[in-house]
N, C-alpha and C positions, 0 to 999 in steps of 0.2 A: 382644646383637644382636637377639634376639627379640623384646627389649620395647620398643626402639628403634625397629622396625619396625612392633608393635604402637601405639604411638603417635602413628608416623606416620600410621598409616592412619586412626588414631580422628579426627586432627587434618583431612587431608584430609576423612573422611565430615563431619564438624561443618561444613567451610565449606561442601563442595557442597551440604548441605542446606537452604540459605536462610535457617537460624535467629539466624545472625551474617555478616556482610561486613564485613571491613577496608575503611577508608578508603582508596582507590587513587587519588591527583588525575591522576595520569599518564594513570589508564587510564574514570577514570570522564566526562570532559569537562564542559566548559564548564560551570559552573552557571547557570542558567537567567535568576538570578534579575540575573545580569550582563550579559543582553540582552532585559531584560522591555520595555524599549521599542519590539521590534520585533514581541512575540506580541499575539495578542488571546485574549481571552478566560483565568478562571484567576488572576486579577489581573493580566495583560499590559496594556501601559499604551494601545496602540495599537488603533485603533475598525476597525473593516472599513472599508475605504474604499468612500466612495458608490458605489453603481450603479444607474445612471439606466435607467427604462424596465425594470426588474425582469420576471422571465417565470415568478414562482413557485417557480423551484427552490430547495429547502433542500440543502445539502451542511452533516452533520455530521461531525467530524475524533475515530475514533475511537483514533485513537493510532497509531503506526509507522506503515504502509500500510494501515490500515481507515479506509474510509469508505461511511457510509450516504447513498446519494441518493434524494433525496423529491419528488415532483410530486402533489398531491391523493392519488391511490388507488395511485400508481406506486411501486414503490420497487424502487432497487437495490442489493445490500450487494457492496464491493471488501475483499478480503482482509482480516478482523479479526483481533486478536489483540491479546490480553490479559496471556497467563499468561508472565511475565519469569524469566526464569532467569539467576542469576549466572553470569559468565565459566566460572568451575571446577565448575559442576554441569552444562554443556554438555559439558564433555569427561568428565565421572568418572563420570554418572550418569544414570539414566532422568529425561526429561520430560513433564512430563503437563499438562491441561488446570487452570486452579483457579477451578472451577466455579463454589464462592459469589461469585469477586469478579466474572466474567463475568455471574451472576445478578443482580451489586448494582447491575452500570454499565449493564447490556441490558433489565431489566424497565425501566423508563422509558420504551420503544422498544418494548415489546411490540406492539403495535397497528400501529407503522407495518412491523414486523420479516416480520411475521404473512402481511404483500402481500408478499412480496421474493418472484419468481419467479426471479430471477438473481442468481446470488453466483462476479462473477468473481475468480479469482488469476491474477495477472501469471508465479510462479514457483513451484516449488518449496521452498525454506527454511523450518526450519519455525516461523521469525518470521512466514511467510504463510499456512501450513497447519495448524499446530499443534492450535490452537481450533476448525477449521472443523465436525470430525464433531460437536462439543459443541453447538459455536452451532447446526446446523440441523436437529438433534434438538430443540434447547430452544423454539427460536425463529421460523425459519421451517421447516418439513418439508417443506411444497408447493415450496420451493426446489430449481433444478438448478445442481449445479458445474460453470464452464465456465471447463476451465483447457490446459496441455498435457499430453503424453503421459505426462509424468512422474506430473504430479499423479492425472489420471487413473488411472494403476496402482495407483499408495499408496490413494487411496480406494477401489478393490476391494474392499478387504480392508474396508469397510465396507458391509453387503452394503442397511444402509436407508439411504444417502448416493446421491441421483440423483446420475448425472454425463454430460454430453455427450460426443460421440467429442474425440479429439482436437485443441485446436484451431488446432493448425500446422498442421491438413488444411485448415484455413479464413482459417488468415491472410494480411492483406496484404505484401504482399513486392516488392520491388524489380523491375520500374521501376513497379509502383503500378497500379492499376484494377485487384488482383487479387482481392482479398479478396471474403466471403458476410458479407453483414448475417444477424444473426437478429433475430426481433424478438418482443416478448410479446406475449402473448395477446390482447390488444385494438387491438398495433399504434398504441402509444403511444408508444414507448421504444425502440432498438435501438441494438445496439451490433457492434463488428466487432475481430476481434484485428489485431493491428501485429507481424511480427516484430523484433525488440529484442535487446538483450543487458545482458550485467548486470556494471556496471563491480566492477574487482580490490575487496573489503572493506578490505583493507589491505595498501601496500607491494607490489603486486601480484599477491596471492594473492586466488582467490575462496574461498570454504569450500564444500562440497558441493558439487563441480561434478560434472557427469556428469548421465546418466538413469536410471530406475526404467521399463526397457521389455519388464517383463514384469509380469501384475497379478501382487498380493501376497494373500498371505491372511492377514496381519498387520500390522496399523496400527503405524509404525515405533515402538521406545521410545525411541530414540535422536536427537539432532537432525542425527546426521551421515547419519541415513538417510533425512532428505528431500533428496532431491538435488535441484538447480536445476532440472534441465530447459531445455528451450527457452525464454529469458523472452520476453514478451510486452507489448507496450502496446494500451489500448486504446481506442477512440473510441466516444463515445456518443453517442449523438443522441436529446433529446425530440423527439417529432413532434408539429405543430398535429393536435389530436385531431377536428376538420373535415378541413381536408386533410391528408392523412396522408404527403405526397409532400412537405410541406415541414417542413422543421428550423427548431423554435421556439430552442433551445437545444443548442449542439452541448459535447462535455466531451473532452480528450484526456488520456489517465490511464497514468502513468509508474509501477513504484514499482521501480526502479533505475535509480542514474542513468544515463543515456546520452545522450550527443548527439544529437537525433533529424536524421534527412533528408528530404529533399522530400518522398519519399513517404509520410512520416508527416502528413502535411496531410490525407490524402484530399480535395484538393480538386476531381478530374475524379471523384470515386466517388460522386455523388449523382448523382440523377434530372433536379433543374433547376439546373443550372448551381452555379457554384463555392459552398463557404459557407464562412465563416471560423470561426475556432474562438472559443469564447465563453470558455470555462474552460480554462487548460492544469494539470492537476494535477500537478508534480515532486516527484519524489527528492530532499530534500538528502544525507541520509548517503553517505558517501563521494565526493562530488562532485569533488574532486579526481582522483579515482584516477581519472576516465572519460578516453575517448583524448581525446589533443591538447589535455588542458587548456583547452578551450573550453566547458565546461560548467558554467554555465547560459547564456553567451550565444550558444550555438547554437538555442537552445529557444524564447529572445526573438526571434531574427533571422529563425528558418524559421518556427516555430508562427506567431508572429505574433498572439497569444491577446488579449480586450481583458481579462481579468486572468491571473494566477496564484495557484496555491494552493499552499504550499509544506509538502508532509508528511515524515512520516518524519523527523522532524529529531532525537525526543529518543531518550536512550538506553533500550535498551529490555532492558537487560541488568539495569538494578536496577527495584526493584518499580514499577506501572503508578503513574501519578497525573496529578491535570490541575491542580494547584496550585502555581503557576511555582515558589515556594518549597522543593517536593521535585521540580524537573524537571533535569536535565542535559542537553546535549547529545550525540548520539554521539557515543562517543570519535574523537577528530582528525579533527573536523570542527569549524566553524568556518561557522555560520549568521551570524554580520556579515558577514565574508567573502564568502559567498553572496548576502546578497541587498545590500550592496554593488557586487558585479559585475554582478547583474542588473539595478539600477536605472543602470548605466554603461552596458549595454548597446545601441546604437543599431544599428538606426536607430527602430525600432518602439517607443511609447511603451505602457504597460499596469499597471494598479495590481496588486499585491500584498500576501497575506496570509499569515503562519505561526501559525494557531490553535494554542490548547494543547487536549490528549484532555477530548472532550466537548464542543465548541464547535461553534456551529451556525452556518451562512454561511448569508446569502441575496442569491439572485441573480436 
């Protein structure tokens, strides 16, 4: 019985370690390389679709819900995260940050990383937190995190990690003109939180729900002790760096799916009159699971965006890569599916793009 035991455990420690994965088609999704027509970048077969009258913005896709945005000297980084843990080493074992490969895919970005005064997260999970204390130790230092209460506790426990107060004190919320812009230093760039929610992972179940509402003095080792938190969406706005009252490029950034509502428009929440959303950034992973089954075409019908950007799509449970050939989708999920019903979507017409990690947009 002993050694029965004993070699169960050896066998468990072996998978959770990363050093071998069984082949799981049930669980691993879609392979990539059976909707390369719809990715760009990566060897995806499909070109960003034109956009007329460009305003400088780079949007690069750094995998799951990280993304870096670029304007000349501006930049601002949304949730990265790199370091992939298999299924059974999320449940059986410590996770941790892995450095070299975050080193290998982020020095390229040094320079632009380097300006990043704001690195917002939408939630707690620690698919969005995980890498954070790594990347802004390596990368940007002068960066502030601005996320909710949750996240804010857990980074406590990192005592050179800036973090803003909490920002459900500051979000927009139902019936709308409620929200605080912040804006950077030069009054270039701002952004304002949305409160949100964050649809079931699977079959109804979220993972890690709850809050972390007391700070911590130890950075979780576990991925079930990033709890969600409040999630959050957020709008972003470039400002004409003349007038600084008006929005050159407006960004509305999801990374769970939800069906958004009116008052995720902000559009009574500017200075001079209404502005339409330039970019709508979504969630595919688990799009299904949002209420009423109307998602993504709630997102086309309210946003009303003149593109989309569609992240988060691959699985980010086997190792990072941005070459369609090693890419899968998250498991049951079903990216044809998604951006099928989006391009169904009426009444509002808008181009869309689902890059592979490391591809860079311009808009």
């Amino acid at each position: 019985m002993r050694t029965l035991i004993a070699a169960t455990t050896a066998a468990l420690l072996l998978i959770s370690s990363c050093a071998w994965r069984p082949k799981l088609k049930s669980v691993d999704g879609i392979a990539a390389i059976k909707f390369q027509h719809l990715l760009t970048g990566g060897g995806g077969t499909r070109l960003q679709p034109t956009t007329p009258n460009t305003t400088g913005i780079a949007v690069t896709y750094l995998g799951s819900g990280g993304l870096l945005l670029e304007r000349n000297d501006d930049a601002l980084l949304i949730g990265p995260f790199f370091s992939h843990h298999w299924y059974l080493r999320l449940g059986l074992w410590k996770v941790g940050s892995d450095k070299k490969l975050i080193d290998r895919i982020l020095q390229p970005q040094a320079h632009s990383l380097a300006n990043v005064e704001s690195l917002l997260i939408g939630h707690g999970h620690y698919d969005h937190l995980l890498d954070i204390p790594y990347i802004v130790r390596t990368f940007c230092p002068a960066a502030t995190v601005f996320a909710n209460k949750s996240v804010v506790n857990i980074l406590q426990a990192e005592n050179d990690i800036k973090t803003s107060i909490p920002m459900n004190d500051l979000a927009e919320r139902p019936p709308g003109d409620t929200g605080s812009w912040i804006y950077n230093a030069k009054a270039t760039v701002r952004f304002m939180a949305i409160a949100s929610h964050h649809a079931p992972n699977l079959q109804g179940i979220t993972i890690a729900k709850g809050s972390i509402d007391q700070p911590l003095s130890h950075f979780p080792r576990k991925s079930g002790g990033m709890k969600e938190g409040e999630t959050l969406a957020y709008m972003i706005d470039f400002l004409n760096p003349i007038f600084p009252d008006l929005v050159d490029f407006r960004i509305y950034y999801q990374d769970a799916a939800e069906p958004p509502t009116p008052f995720h428009t902000l559009r009574y929440n500017v200075l001079n009159g209404a502005q339409n959303i330039d970019l709508a950034i979504l969630c595919v992973a688990s799009f299904k699971e949002a209420a009423g089954d109307n998602y993504p075409e709630t997102a086309k019908q309210i946003l009303e965006p003149s593109h989309f950007l569609l992240a988060h799509w691959e699985n980010f449970f086997l190792p990072w890569a941005a070459a369609v050939q090693d890419l899968r989708a998250v498991p049951f999920t079903d990216p044809v599916e998604f951006t099928q019903r989006l391009e169904d979507a009426h009444p509002h017409g808008a181009t869309w793009v689902m890059p592979t990690p490391g591809k860079t947009l311009n808009y």
